[in-house]
KERO-162732 format. One record per residue: residue number from 0; residue in three letters; chain; x, y, z of N, C-alpha, C, O, CB in turn. Coordinates in steps of 0.001 Angstrom, whole numbers, plus 524288, in hexadecimal, padded with zeros to 5 digits. Glycine has a CB too. Layout:
// KERO-162732
<NUM,"ALA","A",<X,Y,Z>,<X,Y,Z>,<X,Y,Z>,<X,Y,Z>,<X,Y,Z>>
...
END
This chain:
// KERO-162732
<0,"UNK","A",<6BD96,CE3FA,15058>,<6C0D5,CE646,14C57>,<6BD42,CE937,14895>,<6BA4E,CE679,145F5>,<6C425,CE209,14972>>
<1,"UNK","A",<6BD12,CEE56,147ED>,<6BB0C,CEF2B,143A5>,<6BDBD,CF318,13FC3>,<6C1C4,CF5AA,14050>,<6B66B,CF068,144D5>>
<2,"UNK","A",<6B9C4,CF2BA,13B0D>,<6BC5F,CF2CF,1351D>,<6BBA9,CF976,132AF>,<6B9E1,CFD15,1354C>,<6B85F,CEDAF,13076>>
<3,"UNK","A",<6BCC9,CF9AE,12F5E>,<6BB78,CFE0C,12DE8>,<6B748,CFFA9,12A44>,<6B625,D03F2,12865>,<6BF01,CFF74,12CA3>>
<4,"UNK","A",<6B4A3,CF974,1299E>,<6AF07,CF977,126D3>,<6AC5D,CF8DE,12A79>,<6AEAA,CF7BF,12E8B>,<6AD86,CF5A3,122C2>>
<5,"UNK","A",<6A5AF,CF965,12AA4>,<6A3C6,CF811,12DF9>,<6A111,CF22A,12A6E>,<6A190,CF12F,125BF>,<6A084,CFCDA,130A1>>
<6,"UNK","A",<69D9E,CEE52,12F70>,<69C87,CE8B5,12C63>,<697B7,CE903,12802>,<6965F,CE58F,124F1>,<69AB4,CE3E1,1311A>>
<7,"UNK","A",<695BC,CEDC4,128A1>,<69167,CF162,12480>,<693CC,CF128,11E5C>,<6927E,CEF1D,11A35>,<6911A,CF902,1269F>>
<8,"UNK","A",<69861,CF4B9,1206E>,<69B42,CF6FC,11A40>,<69DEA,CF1F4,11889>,<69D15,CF1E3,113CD>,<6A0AD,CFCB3,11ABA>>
<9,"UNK","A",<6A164,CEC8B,11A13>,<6A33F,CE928,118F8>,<69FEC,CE503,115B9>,<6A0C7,CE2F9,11174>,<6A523,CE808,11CEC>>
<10,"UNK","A",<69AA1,CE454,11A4E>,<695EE,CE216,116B6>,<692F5,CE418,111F6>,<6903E,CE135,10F3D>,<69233,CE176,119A3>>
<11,"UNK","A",<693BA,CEA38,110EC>,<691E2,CED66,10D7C>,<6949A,CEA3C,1083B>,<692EA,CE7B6,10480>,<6937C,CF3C2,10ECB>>
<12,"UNK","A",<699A5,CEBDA,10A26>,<69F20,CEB3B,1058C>,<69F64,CE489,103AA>,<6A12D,CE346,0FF61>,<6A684,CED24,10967>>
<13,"UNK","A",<69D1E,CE032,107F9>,<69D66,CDBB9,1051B>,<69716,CD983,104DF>,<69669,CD4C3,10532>,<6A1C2,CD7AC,107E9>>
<14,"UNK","A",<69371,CDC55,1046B>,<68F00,CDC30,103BB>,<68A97,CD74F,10809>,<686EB,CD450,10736>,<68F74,CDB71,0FDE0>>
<15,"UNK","A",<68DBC,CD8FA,10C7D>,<68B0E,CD5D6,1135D>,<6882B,CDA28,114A9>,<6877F,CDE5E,1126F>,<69021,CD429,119A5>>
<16,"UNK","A",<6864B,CD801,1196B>,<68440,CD9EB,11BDE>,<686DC,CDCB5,12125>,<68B9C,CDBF8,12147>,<68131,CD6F0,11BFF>>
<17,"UNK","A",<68516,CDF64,12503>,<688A7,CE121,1294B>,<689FA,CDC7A,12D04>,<68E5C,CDB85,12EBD>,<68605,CE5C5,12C8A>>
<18,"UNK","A",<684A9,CD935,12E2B>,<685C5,CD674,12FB8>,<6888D,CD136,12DBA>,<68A42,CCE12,130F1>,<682DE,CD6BF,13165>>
<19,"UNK","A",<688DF,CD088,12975>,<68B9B,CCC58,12681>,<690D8,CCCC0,12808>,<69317,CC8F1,129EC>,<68B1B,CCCAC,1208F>>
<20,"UNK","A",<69330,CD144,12760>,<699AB,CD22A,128FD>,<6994C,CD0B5,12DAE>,<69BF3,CCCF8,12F22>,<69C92,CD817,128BA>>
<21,"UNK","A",<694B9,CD43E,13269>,<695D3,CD482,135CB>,<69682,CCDC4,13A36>,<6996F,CCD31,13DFC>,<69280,CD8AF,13675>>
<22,"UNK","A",<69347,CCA51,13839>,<694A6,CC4A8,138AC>,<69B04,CC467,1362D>,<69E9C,CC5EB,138FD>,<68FDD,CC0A4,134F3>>
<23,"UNK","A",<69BE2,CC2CC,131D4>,<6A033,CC304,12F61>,<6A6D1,CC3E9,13292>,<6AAEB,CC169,132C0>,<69EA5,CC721,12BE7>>
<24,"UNK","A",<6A4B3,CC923,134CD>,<6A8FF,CCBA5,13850>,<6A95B,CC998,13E21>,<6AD15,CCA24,1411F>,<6A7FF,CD1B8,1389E>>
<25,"UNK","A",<6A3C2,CC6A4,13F3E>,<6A36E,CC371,14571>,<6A573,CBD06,14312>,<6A847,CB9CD,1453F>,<69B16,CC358,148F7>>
<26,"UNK","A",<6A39F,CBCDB,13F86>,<6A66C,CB80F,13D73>,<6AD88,CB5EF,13F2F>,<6AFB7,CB252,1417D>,<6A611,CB967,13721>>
<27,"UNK","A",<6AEBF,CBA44,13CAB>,<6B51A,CBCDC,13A7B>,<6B81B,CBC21,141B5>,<6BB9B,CB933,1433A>,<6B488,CC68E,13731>>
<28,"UNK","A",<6B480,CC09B,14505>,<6B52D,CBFFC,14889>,<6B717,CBAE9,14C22>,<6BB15,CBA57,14EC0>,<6B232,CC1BC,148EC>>
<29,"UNK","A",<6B2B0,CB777,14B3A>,<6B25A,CB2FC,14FD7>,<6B713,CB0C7,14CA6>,<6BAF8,CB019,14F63>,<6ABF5,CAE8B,150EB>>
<30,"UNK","A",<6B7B3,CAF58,146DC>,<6BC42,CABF7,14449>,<6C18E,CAEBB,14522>,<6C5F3,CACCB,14565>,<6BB59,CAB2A,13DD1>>
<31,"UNK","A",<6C082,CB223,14561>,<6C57E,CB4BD,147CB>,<6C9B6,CB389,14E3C>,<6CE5B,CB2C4,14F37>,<6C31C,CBA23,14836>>
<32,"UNK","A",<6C419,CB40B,1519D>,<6C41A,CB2DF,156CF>,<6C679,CAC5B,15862>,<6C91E,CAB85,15C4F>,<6BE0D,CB3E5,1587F>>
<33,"UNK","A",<6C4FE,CA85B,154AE>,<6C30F,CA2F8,15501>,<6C984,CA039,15170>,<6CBE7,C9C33,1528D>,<6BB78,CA21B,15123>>
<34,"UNK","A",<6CA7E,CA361,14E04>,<6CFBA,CA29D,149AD>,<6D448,CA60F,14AC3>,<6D44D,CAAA3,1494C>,<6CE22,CA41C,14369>>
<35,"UNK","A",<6D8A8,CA3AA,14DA4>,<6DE31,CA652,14D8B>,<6E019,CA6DA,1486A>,<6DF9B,CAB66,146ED>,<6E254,CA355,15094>>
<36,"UNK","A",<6E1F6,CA423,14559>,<6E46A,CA41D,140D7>,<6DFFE,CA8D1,13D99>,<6E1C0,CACCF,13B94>,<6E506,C9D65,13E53>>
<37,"UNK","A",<6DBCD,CA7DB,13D94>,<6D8DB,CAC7C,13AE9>,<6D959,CB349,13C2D>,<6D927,CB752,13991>,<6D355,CAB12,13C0A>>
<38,"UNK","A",<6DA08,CB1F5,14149>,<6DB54,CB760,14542>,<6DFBD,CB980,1436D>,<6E025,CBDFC,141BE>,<6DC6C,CB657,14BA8>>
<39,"UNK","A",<6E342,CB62C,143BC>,<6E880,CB92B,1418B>,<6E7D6,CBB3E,13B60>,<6E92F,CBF65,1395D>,<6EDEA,CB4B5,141B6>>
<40,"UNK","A",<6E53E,CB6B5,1393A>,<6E603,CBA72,1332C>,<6E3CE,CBDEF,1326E>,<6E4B7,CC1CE,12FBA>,<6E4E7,CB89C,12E82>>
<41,"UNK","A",<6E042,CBCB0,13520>,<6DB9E,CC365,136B0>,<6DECE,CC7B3,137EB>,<6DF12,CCB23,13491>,<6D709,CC348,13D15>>
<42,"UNK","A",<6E1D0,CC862,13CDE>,<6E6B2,CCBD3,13F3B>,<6EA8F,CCD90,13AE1>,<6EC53,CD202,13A5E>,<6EA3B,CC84E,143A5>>
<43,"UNK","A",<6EB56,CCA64,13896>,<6F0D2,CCAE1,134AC>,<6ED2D,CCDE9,13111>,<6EDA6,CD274,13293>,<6F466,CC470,131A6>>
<44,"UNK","A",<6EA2E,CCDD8,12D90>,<6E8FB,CCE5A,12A09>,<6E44E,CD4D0,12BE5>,<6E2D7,CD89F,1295A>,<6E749,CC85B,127D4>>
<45,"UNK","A",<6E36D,CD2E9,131B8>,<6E009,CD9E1,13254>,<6E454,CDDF9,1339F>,<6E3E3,CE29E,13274>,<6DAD2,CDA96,13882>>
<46,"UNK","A",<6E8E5,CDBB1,13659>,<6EEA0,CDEF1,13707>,<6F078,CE2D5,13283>,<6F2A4,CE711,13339>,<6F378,CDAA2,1376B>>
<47,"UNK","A",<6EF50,CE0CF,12E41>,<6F18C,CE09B,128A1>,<6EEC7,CE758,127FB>,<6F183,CEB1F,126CF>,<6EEA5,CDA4E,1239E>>
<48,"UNK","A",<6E8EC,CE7A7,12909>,<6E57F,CEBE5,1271A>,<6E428,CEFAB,12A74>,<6E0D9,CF302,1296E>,<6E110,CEA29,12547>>
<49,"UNK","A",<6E754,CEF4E,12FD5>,<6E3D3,CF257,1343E>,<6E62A,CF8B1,13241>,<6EA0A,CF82A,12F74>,<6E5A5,CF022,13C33>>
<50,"UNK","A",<6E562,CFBA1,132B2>,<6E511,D03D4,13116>,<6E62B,D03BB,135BD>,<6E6C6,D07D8,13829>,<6DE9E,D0894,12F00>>
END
């Protein structure tokens, strides 16, 4: 999935590193993969913003 920031400009904006997000977002990933109930609120709530 990707965003319309890159993990550079996101870490810029909350003062990380590239790779700091970029863990962060593999993090997000596997809990995502591993958690139904999380998945859905994830779905519902990325549904909400997609352009």
């Amino acid at each position: 999935m990707a965003g319309v920031f890159s993990n550079a400009e996101i870490g810029k904006h909350f003062g990380l590193t590239y790779s700091a997000v970029s863990h962060s977002v593999q993090g997000m990933k596997t809990m995502l993969a591993c958690d139904r109930e999380l998945r859905s609120l994830f779905e519902d709530i990325n549904s909400q913003y997609k352009l």
